[in-house]
C-alpha positions, 0 to 999 in steps of 0.5 A: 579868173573865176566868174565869182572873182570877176563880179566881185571885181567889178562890184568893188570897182562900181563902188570905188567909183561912187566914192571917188565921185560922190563923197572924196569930191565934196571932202578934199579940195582938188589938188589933194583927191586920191585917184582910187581908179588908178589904183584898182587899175594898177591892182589890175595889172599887178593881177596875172589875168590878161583878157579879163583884166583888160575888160575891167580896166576898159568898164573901169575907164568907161565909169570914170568918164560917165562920172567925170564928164570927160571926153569920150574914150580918153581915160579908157585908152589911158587905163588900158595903156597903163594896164599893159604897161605893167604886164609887159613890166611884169615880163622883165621885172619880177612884181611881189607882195610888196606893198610899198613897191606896189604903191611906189608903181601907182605913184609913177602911173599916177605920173604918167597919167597926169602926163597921157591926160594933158598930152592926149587931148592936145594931141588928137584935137580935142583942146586947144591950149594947154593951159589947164594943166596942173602944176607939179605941187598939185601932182606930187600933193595929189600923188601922195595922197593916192599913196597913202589912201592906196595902203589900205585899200591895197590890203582891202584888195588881198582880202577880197583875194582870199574869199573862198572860191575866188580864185580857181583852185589848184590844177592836180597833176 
């Protein structure tokens, strides 16, 4: 990854955050706020750098619990479970431009976060009861909505892919 590319990640990844924790919060009631960090962690993943992805996934996880409140190292060992995920899915199945099958991967990660975040913390100490999980309406409502918000930032992604200079050029023979 080239370092103009990586900046550019990271600046899009700061703003994502922003908007997810400042206007989408006060916009759209709780059950219904698309998870635009989950869906730069998938486009991460979906991405074929392995050791810089994971560093913008880990600083992805640390800017949601800044911004969030949650405990500490939750949601950077939940990002970096579900980045390695997809690159060793990427080993066995083949990952293409399509979109609707990238949007159809953000949708069972979302899935599988809902579960890690109601799983994890019971299970290293940190909660004692179960009882603030959400019901599965609000995590199909919620997953939905990350779906459909994920269309265009999916293509806001590509666009920023092609910027000259943002990925290394081709190696001659």
């Amino acid at each position: 990854m080239t370092g103009p590319f990586f900046l550019v990640l990271l600046l899009l990844l700061y703003l994502l955050t922003l908007l997810q924790s400042t206007w989408i919060s006060e916009m759209l009631p709780h059950f219904l706020k698309p998870d635009l960090m989950l869906i730069f962690v998938v486009y991460v993943g979906t991405l074929p750098y392995l050791l810089s992805g994971a560093a913008i996934v880990a600083i992805c996880g640390l800017l949601y619990e800044l911004f969030s409140g949650c405990p500490g190292g939750l949601f950077v060992l939940i990002y970096l479970l579900l980045f390695f995920l997809l690159k060793f899915i990427a080993k066995f199945i083949l990952i293409g431009e399509s979109l609707s099958f990238r949007l159809l991967l953000v949708f069972a990660a979302l899935f599988l976060q809902d579960l890690l975040v109601g799983f994890l913390p019971f299970a290293f100490g940190i909660l004692r009861s179960m009882s603030f999980l959400p019901g599965w309406t609000w995590i199909l409502s919620q997953a939905a909505a990350t779906s459909l918000v994920g269309w265009p930032l999916w293509i806001l992604f590509k666009k920023v892919e092609t910027f000259p200079r943002m990925t290394p050029p081709p190696k001659s023979a």
